[in-house]
N, C-alpha and C positions, 0 to 999 in steps of 0.2 A: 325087673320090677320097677314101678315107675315111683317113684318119691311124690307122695300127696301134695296136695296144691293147698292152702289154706286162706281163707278168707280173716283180717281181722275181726270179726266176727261172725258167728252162725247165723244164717239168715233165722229170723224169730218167726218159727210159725204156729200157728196153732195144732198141730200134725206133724209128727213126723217127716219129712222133707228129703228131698232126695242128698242135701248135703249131709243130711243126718247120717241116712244109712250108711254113703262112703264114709264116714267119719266115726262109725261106730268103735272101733279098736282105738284108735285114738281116745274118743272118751271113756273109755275102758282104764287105759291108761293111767288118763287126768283121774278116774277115781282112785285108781290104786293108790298113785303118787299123792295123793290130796289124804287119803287116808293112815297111808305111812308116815306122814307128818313132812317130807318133800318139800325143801327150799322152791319155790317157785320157779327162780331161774334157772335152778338147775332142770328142774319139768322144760321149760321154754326150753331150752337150748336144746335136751335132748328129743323131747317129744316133735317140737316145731322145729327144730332145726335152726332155732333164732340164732342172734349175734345181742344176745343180754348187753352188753356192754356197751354198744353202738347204738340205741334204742333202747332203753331198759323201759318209758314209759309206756312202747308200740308194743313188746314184748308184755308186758304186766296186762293190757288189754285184751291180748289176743289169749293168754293164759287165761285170763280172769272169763271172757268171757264163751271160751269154748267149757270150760270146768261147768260156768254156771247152765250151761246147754247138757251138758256131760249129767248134773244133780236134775233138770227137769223132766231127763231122757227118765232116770228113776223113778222120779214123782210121777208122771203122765203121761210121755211120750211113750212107753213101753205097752203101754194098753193099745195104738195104735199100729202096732208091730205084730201084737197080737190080733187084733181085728182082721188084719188081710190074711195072717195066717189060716186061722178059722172059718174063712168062709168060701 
C-alpha cells in the first residue's frame, strides 16, 4: 500500500477535486481527531507522517489547512459527491 502524498495545502476549489477524493479518509480522520479534542501535533505526526518538531510551523499549516478542507468537505463539498452519485 502506497503512503499518500500530501500537498501543504488542499488545492481550494469550488468542487470537489480529485485531491479531495484521494484525501477523503484522511479528512475523515482530521474530523475525528479535531473533534476528540486531539493535540494538533500529535494529528500532524500521526496523520501526515510529519516531523512536528523539525517544522512545527510547516506542520501547523498543512494541519490547519487540510482540517479546514476536511470542515468544508462537510459544509458543501459533500453535495458534490452526491451530485455525480445521482446522476
Amino acid at each position: 500500500m502506497n503512503k499518500p502524498t500530501f500537498k501543504d495545502s488542499p488545492p481550494l476549489t469550488e468542487r470537489v477535486n480529485a485531491y479531495d477524493e484521494a484525501h477523503l479518509a484522511t479528512y475523515l480522520r482530521l474530523l475525528d481527531a479535531a473533534e476528540e479534542g486531539a493535540d494538533w501535533r500529535e494529528v500532524a505526526a500521526v496523520v501526515f507522517g510529519l516531523d512536528v518538531d523539525a517544522d512545527p510551523d510547516r506542520a501547523k499549516r498543512i494541519h490547519d489547512s487540510h482540517l479546514a478542507r476536511a470542515r468544508w468537505m462537510t459544509e458543501k463539498g459533500y453535495r458534490h459527491l452526491l451530485e455525480s452519485r445521482m446522476q
